[in-house]
N, C-alpha and C positions, 0 to 999 in steps of 0.2 A: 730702202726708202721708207720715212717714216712716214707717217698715216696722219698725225694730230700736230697742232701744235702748242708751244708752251704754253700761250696764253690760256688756252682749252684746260690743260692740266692744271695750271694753276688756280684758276675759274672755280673747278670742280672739286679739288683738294683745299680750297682757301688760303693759298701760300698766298706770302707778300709777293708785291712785280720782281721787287730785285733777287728772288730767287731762281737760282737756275736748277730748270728740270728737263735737260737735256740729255743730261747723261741714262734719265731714268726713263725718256721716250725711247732710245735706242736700246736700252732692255726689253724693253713693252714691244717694243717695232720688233726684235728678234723674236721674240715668247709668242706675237700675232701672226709670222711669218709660220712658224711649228704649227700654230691651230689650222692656219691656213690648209696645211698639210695633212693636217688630222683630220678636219671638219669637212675639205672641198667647198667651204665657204666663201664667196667670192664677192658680196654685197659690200661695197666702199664704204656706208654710211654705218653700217654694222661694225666693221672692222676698225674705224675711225675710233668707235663707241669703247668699244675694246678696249682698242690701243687706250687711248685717253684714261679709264678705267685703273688698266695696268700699271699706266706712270704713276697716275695716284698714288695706289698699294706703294708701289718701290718706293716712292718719294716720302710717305706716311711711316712706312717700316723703319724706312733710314735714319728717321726722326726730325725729317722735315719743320720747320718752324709752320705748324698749320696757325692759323688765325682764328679766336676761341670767343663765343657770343658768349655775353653776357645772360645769367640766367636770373639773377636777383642780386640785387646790389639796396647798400644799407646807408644813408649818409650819418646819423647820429653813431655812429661808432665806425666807420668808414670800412665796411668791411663789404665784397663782393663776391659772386661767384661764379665759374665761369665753366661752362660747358665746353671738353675738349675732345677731339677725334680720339675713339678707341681703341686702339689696337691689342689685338691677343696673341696667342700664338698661334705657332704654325705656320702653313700656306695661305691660310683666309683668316688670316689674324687681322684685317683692316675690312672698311666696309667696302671700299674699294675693288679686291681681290670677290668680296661676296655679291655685288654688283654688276662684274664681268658673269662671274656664272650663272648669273640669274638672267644678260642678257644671252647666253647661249643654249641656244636650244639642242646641240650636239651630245654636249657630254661630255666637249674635247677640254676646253679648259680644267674643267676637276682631273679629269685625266692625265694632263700634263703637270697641273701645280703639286699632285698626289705623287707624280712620277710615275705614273704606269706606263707599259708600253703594250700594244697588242699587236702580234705576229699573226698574219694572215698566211698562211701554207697554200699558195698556186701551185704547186706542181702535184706530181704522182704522186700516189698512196704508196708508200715501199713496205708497210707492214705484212707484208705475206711471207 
């Protein structure tokens, strides 16, 4: 079950209404469902934040049509300029991706978008 919804992502990310970011909620809803896992984070409103967050990234990576403010514009020669969402590479190639980890206080998210994994050993010590 997903956390956020389109209007939220697209709000956040600056996509036009007619674009669908559905498919990129159900990424973000599975990747929030793993922190979940990682973190034992359970706060709805956090989670929401996340999720929302993550569609972003997906949607921004994928090369979503974001919407680009104007940063100076010229009329005697008609020339404009326009400030656009940056993306890099990597995992935290969008600000998006660096916004979720900034709202986690865990550590899980770098940790999942890095691919680590950490094996916790419960049982007996058999080294002897």
């Amino acid at each position: 079950m997903t956390r956020t919804t389109a209007l939220a992502v697209r709000t956040l990310a600056g996509l036009p209404s007619t674009y669908s970011v559905d498919a990129y909620i159900e990424i973000a809803s599975a990747f929030i469902d793993d922190y979940v896992s990682c973190s034992g984070i359970t706060d709805a409103t956090r989670l929401e934040l996340l999720e929302r967050a993550m569609a972003a990234h997906y949607a921004t990576v994928a090369g979503a049509p974001t919407q680009s403010s104007i940063t100076s514009k010229s009329i005697g020669g008609a020339s404009t300029s326009y400030n656009r969402q940056q993306t890099g590479e990597g995992v935290l190639g969008s600000s998006y991706a660096r916004m979720a980890q900034d709202l986690d206080s865990t550590g899980c998210i770098n940790s999942l978008l890095q691919g680590a994994v950490n094996v916790t050993w419960l049982g007996e010590d058999l080294s002897d």
